[in-house]
C-alpha positions as CSV (number, residue, x, y, z in Angstrom):
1,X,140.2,93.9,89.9
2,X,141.3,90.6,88.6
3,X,138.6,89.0,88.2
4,X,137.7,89.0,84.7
5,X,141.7,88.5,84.1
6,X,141.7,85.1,86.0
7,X,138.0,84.1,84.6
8,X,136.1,84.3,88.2
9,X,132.9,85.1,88.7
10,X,133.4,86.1,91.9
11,X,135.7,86.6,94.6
12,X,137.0,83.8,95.7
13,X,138.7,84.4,98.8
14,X,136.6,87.0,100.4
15,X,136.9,87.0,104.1
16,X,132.8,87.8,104.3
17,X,131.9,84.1,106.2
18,X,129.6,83.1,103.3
19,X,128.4,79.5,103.7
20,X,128.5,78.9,100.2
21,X,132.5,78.8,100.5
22,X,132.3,76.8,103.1
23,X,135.2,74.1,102.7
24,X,133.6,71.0,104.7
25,X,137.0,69.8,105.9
26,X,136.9,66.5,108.1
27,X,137.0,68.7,111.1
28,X,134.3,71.2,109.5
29,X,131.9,68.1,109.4
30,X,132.8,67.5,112.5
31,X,132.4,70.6,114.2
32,X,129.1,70.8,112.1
33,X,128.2,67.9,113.0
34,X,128.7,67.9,116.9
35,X,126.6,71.4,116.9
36,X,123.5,69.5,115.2
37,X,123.7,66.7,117.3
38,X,124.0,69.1,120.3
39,X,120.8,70.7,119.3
40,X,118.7,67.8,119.6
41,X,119.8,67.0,122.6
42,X,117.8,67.5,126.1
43,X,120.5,70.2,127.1
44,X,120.2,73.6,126.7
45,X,123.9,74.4,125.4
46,X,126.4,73.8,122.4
47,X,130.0,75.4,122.1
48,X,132.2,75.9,119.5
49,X,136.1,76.9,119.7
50,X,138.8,77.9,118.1
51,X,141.3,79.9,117.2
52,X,140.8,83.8,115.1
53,X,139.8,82.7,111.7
54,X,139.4,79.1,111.5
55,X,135.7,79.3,110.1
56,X,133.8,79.4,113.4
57,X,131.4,82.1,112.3
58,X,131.2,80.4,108.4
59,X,130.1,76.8,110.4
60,X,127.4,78.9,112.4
61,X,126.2,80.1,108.9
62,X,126.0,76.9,107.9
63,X,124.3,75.6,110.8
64,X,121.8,78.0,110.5
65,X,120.9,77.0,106.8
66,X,120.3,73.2,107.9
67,X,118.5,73.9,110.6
68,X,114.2,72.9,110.6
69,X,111.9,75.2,109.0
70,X,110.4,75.2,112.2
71,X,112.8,77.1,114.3
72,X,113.4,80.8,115.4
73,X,117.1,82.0,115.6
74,X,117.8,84.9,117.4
75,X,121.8,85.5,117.1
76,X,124.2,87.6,118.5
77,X,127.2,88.9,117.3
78,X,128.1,91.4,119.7
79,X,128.2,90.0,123.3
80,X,130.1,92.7,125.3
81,X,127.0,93.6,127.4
82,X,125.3,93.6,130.5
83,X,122.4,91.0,131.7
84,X,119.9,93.9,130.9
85,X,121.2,94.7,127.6
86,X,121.6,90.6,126.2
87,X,117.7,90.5,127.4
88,X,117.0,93.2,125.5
89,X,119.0,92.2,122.3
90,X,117.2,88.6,122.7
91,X,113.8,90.0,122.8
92,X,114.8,92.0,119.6
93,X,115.8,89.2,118.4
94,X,113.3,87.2,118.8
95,X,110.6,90.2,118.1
96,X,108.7,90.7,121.5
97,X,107.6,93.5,122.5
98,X,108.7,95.4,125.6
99,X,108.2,99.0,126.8
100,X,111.2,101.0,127.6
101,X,110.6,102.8,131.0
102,X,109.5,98.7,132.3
103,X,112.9,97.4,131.2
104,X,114.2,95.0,134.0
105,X,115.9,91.8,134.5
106,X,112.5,90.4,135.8
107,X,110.4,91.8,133.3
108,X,112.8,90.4,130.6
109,X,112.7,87.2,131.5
110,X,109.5,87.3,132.3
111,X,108.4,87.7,128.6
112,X,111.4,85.6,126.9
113,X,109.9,82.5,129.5
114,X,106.3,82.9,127.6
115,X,107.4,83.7,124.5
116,X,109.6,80.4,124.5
117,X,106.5,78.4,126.1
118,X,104.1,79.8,123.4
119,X,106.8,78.8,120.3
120,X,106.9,75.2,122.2
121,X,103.2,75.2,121.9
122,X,103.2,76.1,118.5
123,X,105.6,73.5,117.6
124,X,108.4,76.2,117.0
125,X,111.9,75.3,118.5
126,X,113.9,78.1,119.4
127,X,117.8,78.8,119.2
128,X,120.2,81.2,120.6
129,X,123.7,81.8,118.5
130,X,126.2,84.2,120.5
131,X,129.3,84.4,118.1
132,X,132.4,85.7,120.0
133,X,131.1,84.2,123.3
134,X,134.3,84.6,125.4
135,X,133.7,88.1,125.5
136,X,130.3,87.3,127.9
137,X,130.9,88.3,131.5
138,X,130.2,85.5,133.8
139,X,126.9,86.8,135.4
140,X,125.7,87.3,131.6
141,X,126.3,83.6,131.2
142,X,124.6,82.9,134.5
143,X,121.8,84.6,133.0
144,X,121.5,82.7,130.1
145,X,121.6,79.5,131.9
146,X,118.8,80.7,134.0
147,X,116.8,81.1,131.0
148,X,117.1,77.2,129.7
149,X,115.8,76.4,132.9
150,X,112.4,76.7,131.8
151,X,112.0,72.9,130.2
152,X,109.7,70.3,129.1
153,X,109.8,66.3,130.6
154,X,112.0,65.9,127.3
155,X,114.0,68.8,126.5
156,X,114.8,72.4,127.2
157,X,112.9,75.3,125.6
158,X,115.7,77.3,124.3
159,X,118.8,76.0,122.6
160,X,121.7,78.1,123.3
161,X,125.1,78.1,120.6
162,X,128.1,79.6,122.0
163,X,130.7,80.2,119.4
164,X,134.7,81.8,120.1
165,X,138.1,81.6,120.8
166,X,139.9,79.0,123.2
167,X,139.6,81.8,126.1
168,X,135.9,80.3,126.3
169,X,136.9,77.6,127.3
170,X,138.7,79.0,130.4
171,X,136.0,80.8,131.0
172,X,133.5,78.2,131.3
173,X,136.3,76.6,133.8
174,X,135.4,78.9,136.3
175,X,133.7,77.8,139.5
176,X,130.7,79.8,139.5
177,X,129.5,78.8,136.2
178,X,130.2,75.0,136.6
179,X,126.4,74.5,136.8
180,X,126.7,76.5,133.1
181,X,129.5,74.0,132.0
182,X,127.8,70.9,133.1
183,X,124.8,71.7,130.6
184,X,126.5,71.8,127.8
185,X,126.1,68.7,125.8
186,X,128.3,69.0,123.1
187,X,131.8,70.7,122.5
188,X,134.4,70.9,119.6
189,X,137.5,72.9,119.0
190,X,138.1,73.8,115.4
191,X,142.3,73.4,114.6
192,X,143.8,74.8,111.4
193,X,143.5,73.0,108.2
194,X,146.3,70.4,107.3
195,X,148.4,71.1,104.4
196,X,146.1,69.0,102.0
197,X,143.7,70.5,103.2
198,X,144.7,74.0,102.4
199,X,145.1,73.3,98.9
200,X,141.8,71.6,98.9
201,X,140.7,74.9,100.2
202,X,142.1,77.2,98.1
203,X,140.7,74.5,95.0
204,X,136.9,74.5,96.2
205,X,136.7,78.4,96.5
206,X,138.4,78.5,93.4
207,X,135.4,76.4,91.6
208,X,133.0,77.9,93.4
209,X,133.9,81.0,91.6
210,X,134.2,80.0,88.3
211,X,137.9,79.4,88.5
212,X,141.0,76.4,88.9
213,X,143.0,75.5,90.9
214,X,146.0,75.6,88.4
215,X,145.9,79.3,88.4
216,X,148.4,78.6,91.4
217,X,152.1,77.0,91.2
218,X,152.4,73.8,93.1
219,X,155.3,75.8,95.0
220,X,153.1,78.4,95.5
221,X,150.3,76.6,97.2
222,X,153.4,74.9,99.3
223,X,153.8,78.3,100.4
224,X,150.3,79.1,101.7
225,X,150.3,76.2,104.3
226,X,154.0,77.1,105.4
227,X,153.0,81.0,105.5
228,X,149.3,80.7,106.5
229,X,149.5,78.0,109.3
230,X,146.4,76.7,107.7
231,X,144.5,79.4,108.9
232,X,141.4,79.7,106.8
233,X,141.2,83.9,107.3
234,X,144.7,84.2,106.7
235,X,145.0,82.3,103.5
236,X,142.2,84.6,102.3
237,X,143.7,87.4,103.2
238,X,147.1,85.6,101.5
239,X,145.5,84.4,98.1
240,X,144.1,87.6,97.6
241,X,146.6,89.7,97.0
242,X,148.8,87.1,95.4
243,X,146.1,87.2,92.6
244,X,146.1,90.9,92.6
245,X,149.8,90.9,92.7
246,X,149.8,88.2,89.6
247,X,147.2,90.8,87.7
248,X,149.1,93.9,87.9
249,X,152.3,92.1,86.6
250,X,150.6,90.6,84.2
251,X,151.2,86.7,85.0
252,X,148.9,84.1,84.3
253,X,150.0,82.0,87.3
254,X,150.6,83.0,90.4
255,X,154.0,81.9,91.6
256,X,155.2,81.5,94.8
257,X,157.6,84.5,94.6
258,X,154.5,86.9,94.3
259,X,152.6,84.5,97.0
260,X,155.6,85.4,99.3
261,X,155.8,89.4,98.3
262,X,151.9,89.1,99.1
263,X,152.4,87.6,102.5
264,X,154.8,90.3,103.2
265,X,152.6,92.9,102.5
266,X,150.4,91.4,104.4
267,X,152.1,90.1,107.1
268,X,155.1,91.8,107.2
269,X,158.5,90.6,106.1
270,X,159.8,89.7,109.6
271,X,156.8,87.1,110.0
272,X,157.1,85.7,106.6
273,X,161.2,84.6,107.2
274,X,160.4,83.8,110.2
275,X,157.8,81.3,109.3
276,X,160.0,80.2,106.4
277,X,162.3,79.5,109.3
278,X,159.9,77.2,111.0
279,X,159.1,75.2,108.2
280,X,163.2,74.6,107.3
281,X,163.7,74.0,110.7
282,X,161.3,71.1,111.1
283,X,162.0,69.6,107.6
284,X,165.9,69.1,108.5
285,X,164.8,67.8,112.3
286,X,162.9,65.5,110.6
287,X,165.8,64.6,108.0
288,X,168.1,64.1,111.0
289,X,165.5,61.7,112.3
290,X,166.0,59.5,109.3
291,X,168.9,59.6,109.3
292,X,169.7,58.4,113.0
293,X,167.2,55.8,112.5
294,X,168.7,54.9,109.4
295,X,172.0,54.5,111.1
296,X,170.7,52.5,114.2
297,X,168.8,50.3,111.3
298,X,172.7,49.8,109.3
299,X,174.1,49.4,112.2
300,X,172.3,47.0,113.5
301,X,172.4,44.7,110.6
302,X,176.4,44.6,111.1
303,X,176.3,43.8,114.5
């Protein structure tokens, strides 16, 4: 709708994780990062975490585009099933064959195990990516740890990615998949972007589609971080409508009135004071820090 009014080629803050957006914040290159250095590792799993929208699934995208030519991914995005039916999904995944009426945990594994020891004959590595990974039941895990037991004198033959919110990490806390949690050789938890880094953010996706960053008010971008938490989803979600807001009044620039009438919308008007709150609260608690430490600091010269 406002695209051709604002001069973008495309939509800029689409909530569709396309890797081509991808804002590399310090703690994106770190999270990416930690999942490629987890990968060649001897272990047989990787986690990601974090909180609903903070680009989990957009880093697994990007993962995916960096890793070897010489690699199979078979991914996941829907984990809320049995042992039996992950097997299944895997060797779909992965394109082996299986006959119906023969389905069983044994016969699954079974064919996953030679499947994995013919790719590592072939020279093919092979990774699983489960996004949404706190929804696995805890024998489903067990079942995936069972299959990186199968293992050369250097490294494990399948590569496991677990991606999701901080419940996973509860999860994994849990005594009968310690043995699960002691394989996994590399761990980060993705945290909301800072508020430079939100206007970053909003600036990249903003080039990336043709457009500039000017096409927001300073005040307005102010807004995003105090309104948005510096959730990458949410400021999507934000920005958005603030632009579509901006089109149908006819303004050039979208200024932080609209931004706020967006959020509402959005968000609803009892969220948006009370985040307003927040941010007023901690500016004058950190005003009346000065200003004690001021007064200790004049004091303390007249003493």
């Amino acid at each position: 709708m406002y695209l051709n009014y604002f001069g973008l080629a495309d939509n800029p803050f689409s909530i569709a994780p396309n890797p081509d957006y991808l804002y590399m914040s310090p703690r994106h290159k770190e999270a990416l990062a930690h999942l490629t250095f987890g990968l060649r590792e001897s272990g047989g799993f990787v986690m990601l975490t974090g909180e609903v929208g903070t680009g989990k699934t957009t880093v697994s995208r990007k993962l995916m585009q960096q890793l070897p030519e010489n690699t199979q991914v078979a991914m996941i995005l829907n984990p809320t099933l049995s042992a039996l039916e992950l097997l299944a999904t895997i060797c779909d995944e992965l394109g082996i064959a299986y006959e119906e009426g023969q389905a069983s945990l044994k016969s699954f594994t079974d064919k996953i195990l030679a499947h994995l020891a013919a790719n590592h004959q072939k020279g093919i590595n092979t990774v699983l990516i489960i996004d949404e990974a706190q929804h696995l039941l805890p024998e489903v895990l067990e079942q995936l740890r069972l299959l990186t037991n199968l293992e050369t004198n250097r490294e494990k033959l399948l590569k496991v990615v677990l991606i999701g919110q901080p419940e996973l990490q509860q999860l994994l806390k849990r005594n009968e998949l310690r043995q699960l949690a002691q394989r996994i050789t590399a761990r980060y938890h993705l945290l909301p972007l800072s508020g430079n880094e939100v206007k970053a953010y909003i600036a990249h996706r903003l080039q990336v589609a043709g457009g500039d960053v000017s096409i927001f008010a300073a005040t307005a971008l102010q807004a995003v971080y105090q309104i948005s938490g510096g959730i990458p989803r949410v400021i999507n979600l934000l920005c958005d409508r603030a632009l579509t807001l901006s089109f149908t009044k006819q303004h050039p620039v979208v200024r932080r009135y609209i931004f706020l009438a967006a959020a509402s919308q959005i968000l609803g008007d009892d969220v948006v004071r009370q985040r307003q709150g927040k941010q007023w609260t901690l500016i004058l608690a950190g005003l009346l820090a000065t200003g004690l430490i001021l007064g200790y600091w004049i004091g303390s010269l007249h003493a």
